[in-house]
C-alpha positions in Angstrom: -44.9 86.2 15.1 -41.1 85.8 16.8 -41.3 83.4 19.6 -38.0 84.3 20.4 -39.3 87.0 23.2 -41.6 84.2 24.2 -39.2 81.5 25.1 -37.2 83.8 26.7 -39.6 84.7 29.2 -40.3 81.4 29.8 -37.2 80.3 30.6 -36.5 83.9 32.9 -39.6 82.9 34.8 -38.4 79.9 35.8 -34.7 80.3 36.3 -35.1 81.5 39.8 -36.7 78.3 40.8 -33.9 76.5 39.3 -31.2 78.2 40.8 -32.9 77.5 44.1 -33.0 74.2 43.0 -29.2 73.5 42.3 -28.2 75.0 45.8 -30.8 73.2 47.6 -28.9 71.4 50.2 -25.5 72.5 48.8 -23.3 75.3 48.4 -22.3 76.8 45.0 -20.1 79.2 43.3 -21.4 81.0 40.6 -19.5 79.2 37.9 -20.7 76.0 39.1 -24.2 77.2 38.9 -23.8 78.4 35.3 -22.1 74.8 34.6 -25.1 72.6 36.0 -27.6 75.0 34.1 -25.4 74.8 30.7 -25.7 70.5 31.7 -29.8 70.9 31.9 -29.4 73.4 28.5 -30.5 76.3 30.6 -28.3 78.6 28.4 -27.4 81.5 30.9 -24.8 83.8 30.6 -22.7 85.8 34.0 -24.6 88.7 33.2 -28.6 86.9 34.0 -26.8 84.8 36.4 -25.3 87.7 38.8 -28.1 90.3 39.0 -30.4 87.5 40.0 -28.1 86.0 43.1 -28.1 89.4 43.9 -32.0 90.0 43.8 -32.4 86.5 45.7 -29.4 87.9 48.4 -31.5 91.0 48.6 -35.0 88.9 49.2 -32.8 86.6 52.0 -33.4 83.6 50.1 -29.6 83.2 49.7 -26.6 83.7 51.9 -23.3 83.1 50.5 -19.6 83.1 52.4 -16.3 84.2 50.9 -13.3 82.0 50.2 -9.4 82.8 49.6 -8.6 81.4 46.5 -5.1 80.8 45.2 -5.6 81.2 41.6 -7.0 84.9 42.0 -9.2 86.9 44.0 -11.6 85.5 46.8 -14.9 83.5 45.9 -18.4 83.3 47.3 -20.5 80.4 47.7 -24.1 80.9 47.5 -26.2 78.8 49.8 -30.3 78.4 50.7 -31.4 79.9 53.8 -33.9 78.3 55.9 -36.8 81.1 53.9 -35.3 80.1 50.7 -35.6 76.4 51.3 -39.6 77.4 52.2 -39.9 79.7 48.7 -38.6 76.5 46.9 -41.1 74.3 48.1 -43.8 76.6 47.4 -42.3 77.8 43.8 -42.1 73.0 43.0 -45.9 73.4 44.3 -46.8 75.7 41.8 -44.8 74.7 39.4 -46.1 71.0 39.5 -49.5 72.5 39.5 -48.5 74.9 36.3 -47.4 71.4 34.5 -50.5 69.8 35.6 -52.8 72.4 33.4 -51.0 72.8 30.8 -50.8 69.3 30.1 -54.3 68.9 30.4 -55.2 71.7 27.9 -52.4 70.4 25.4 -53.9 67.0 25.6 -57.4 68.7 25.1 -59.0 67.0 28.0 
């Protein structure tokens, strides 16, 4: 059996979470993103990262404003709205129950 697929799905259903995570209470550019997820070895290339900020734009969970840059073309921030802040604290709820079970059936209690 590969576990390959496996991980890989484990890690795509939570990177959502985590991206809400990182611009909780900040602003971010996408690089910055990749950078703190590269820190956590989160191992997420520009072409996972962008399609999601798009799909999180798309669900309002995520506004973002444009800046001129002088080194190139302008950048946008990605921020939290206020209904992504609220899908955060649901997705940490769920997610600290998730860790809850399955340490209890890995510890066979």
């Amino acid at each position: 059996m590969k576990l390959d697929n496996t991980k890989a799905q484990m890690k795509k259903g939570i990177l959502e979470m985590c991206i809400l995570s990182i611009l909780d209470g900040k602003e971010a550019y996408p690089s910055d993103i990749l950078t703190e997820l590269k820190t956590a070895k989160l191992l997420v290339v520009e072409g996972t990262l962008y399609p999601l900020l798009t799909r999180l734009k798309k669900a309002e969970l995520l506004s973002y404003r444009w800046e001129e840059s002088t080194s190139g073309p302008p950048r946008k921030y990605y921020t939290l709205t206020k209904e992504g802040k609220k899908a955060l604290e649901e997705l940490s709820l769920s997610w600290d129950e998730l860790v809850k079970s399955i340490t209890k059936i890995m510890s066979n209690e």
